[in-house]
C-alpha positions in Angstrom: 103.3 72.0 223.9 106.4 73.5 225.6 104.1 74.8 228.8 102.7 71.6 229.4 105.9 69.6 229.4 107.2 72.2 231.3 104.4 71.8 233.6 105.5 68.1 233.7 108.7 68.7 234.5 107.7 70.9 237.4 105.4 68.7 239.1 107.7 65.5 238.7 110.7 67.6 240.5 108.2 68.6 243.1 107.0 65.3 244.0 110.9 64.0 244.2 111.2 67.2 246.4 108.1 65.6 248.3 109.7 62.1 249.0 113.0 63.3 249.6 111.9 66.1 252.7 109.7 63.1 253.9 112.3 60.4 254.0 114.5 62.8 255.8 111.6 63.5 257.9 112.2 59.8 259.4 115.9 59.7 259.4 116.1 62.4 261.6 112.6 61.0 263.6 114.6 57.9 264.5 117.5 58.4 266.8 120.9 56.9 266.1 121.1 53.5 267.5 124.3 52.6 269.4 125.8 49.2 269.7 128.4 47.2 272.6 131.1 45.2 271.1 131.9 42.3 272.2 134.4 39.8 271.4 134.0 36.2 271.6 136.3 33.0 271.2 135.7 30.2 269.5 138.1 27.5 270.9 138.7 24.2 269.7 140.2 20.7 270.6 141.6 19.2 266.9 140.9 15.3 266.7 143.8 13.4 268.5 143.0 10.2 266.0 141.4 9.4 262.9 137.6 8.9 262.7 136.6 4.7 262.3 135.7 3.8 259.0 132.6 3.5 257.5 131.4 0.5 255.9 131.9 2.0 252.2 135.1 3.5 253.3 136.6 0.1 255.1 135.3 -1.6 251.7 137.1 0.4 249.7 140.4 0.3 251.5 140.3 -3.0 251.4 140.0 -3.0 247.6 143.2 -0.7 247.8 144.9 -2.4 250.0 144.3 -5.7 247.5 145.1 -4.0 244.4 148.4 -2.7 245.8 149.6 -6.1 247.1 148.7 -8.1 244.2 150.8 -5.3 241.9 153.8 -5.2 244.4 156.8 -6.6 244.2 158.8 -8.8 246.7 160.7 -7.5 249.4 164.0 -7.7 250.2 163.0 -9.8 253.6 161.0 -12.2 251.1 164.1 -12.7 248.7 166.2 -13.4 251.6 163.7 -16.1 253.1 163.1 -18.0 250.0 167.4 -18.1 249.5 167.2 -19.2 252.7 164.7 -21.8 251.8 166.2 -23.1 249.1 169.7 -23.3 251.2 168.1 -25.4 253.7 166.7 -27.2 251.2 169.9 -28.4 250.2 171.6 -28.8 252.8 169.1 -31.4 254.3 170.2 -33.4 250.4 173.3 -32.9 251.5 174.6 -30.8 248.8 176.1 -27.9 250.2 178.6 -27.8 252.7 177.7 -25.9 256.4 180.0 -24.0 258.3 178.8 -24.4 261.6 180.3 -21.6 263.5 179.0 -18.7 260.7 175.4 -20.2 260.9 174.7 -21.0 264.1 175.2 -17.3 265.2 173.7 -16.1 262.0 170.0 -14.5 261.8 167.5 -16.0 259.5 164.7 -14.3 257.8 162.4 -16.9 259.6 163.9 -16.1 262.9 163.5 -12.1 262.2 159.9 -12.5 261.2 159.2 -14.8 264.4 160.9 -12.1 266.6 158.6 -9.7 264.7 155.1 -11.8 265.5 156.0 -11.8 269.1 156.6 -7.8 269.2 153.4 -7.1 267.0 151.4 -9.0 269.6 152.9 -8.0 272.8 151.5 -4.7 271.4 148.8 -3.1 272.3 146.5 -0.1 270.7 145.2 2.5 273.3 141.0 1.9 273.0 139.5 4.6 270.7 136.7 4.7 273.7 138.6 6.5 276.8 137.7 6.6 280.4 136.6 10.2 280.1 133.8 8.5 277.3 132.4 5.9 279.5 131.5 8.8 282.7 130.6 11.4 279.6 133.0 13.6 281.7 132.2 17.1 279.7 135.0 18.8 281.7 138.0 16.6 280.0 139.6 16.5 276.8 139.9 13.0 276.9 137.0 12.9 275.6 135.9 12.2 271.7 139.6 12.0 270.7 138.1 11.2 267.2 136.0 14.7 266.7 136.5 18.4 267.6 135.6 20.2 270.8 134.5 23.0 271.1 134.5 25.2 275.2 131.6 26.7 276.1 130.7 28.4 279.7 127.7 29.3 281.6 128.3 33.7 281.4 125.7 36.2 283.1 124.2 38.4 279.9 122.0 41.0 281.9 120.0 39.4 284.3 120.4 35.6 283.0 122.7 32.9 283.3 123.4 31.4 279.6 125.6 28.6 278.3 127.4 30.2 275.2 131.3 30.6 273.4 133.2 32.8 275.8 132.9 36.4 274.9 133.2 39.4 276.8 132.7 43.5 276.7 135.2 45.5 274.6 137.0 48.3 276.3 138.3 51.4 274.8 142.2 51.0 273.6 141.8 47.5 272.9 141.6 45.7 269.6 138.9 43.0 269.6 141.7 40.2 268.9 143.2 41.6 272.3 139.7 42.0 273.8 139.3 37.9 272.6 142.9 37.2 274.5 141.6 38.7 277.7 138.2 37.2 277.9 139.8 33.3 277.4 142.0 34.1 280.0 139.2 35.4 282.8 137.3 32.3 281.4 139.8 29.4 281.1 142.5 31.1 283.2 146.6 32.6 282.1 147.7 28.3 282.2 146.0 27.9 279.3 148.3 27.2 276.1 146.2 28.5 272.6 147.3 29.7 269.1 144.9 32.6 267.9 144.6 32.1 264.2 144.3 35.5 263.4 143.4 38.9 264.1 140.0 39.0 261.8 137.3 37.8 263.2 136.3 33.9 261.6 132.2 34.9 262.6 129.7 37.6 263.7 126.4 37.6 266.0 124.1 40.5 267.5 121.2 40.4 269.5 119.3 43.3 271.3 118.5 43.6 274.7 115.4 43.7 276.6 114.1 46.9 276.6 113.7 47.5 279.9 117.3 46.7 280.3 118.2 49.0 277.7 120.4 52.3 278.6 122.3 53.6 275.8 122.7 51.1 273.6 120.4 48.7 271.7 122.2 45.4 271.8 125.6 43.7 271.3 127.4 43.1 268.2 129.8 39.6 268.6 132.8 39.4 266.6 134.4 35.7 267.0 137.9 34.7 266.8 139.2 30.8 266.6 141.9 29.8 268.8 143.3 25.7 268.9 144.7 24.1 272.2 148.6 23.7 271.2 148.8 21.2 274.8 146.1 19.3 275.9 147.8 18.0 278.6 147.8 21.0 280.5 144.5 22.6 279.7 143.9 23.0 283.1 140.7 25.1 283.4 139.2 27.8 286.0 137.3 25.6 288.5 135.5 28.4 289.8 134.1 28.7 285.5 131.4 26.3 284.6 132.5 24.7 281.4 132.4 21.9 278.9 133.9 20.4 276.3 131.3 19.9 273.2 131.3 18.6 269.6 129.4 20.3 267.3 126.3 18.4 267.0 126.5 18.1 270.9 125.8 21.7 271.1 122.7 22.0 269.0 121.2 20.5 272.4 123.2 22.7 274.4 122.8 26.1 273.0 119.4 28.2 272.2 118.4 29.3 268.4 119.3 31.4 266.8 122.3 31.8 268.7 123.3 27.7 267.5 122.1 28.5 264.2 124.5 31.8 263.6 127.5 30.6 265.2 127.4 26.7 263.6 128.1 28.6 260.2 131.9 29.3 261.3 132.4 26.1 263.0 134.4 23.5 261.2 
């Protein structure tokens, strides 16, 4: 009884012994694959105004907007104009005495909501639709003032021109938040005003290249930072960079999959 479980013991550690050599047989088969970093940007353009209201959403406000008035009270302005009201009232009876000189110079709350009327509609809003929306001018920030925009360029990867985030070849001594500050800046030039939110990345993309463009390394790894425009007024970009300004369901036609597909995760 001892022998054979002995024996069992033997063969079981054997065939571990077995798997183990093979499995290191492979490791050491395959060479070490090697990796370029890159860094990429993600920038964005934050809404300039609030999105228009849907139909439930306008309905609602109004509801709001109803309950709030009906459980207001009055106003200073409305106290003053019915006093005001009943004063004239009695003065056209001929009940109260008018000084003359004090009212004629005086202010009603009639006259202040007059002077109001004619301000509110000498006033006019700035259209939600701009210029820059009516050409589709993809190079302006004018554009879309309800939604975020997103920059993307047209970059040489290889041997082929692709429209993609800005992103760009880490060099040794760099961090990749510093390898993010220098690639926007060869892209959308040293004018351009951003705020990096941090210095970890916000996303993360690889791809491998064609093999016959293959040298050392297998493909790139993409770390992505986000970075706002703190003045779009001077977000004056590199002419000699093609660009454009997207929203994100814009660039689902732009870019390929599964590029679109990884880098829509991180976008807000």
């Amino acid at each position: 009884m001892i022998v054979r479980n002995t024996t069992q013991l033997l063969s079981l550690h054997l065939r571990k012994i077995t798997v183990t050599r093979q499995f290191c047989n492979e490791i050491k088969s395959d060479p070490k694959q090697t990796w370029d970093l890159y860094a990429g940007v993600l920038l964005e353009r934050l809404p300039i105004i609030t999105k228009a209201l849907n139909p439930l959403e306008a309905q609602v406000q109004k509801m709001l907007n109803d309950i709030e008035f009906e459980n207001s009270l009055k106003s200073d302005h409305e106290i003053r104009h019915e006093r005001e009201q009943i004063q004239a009232e009695l003065i056209k009876r001929g009940e109260v005495d008018v000084d003359l000189d004090v009212d004629s110079t005086k202010q009603t709350a009639q006259d202040f909501k007059d002077a109001c009327t004619d301000e509110a509609e000498k006033f006019k809003f700035a259209p939600r639709i701009t210029e820059a929306d009516k050409k589709n001018d993809l190079k302006s920030l004018q554009r879309k003032l309800d939604e975020t925009l997103i920059l993307i360029a047209k970059q040489t990867l290889g041997k082929n021109q692709v429209t993609a985030l800005p992103q760009g070849k880490w060099i040794q001594g760099e961090t990749l938040r510093q390898t993010a500050e220098r690639v926007l800046k060869e892209a959308a030039g040293s004018e351009l005003k951003v705020q990096f939110y941090g210095n970890a990345p916000c996303g993360f993309y690889k791809y491998k290249y064609p093999k016959e463009e293959r040298t050392e390394s297998v493909g790139a790894k993409v770390f992505f930072f986000r970075a706002v425009i703190r003045d779009d007024n001077n977000a004056n970009l590199d002419k000699k960079v093609t660009f454009e300004w997207r929203t994100k369901d814009e660039l689902g036609q732009v870019l390929k999959n599964p590029y679109y597909k990884n880098v829509s995760q991180f976008m807000l």
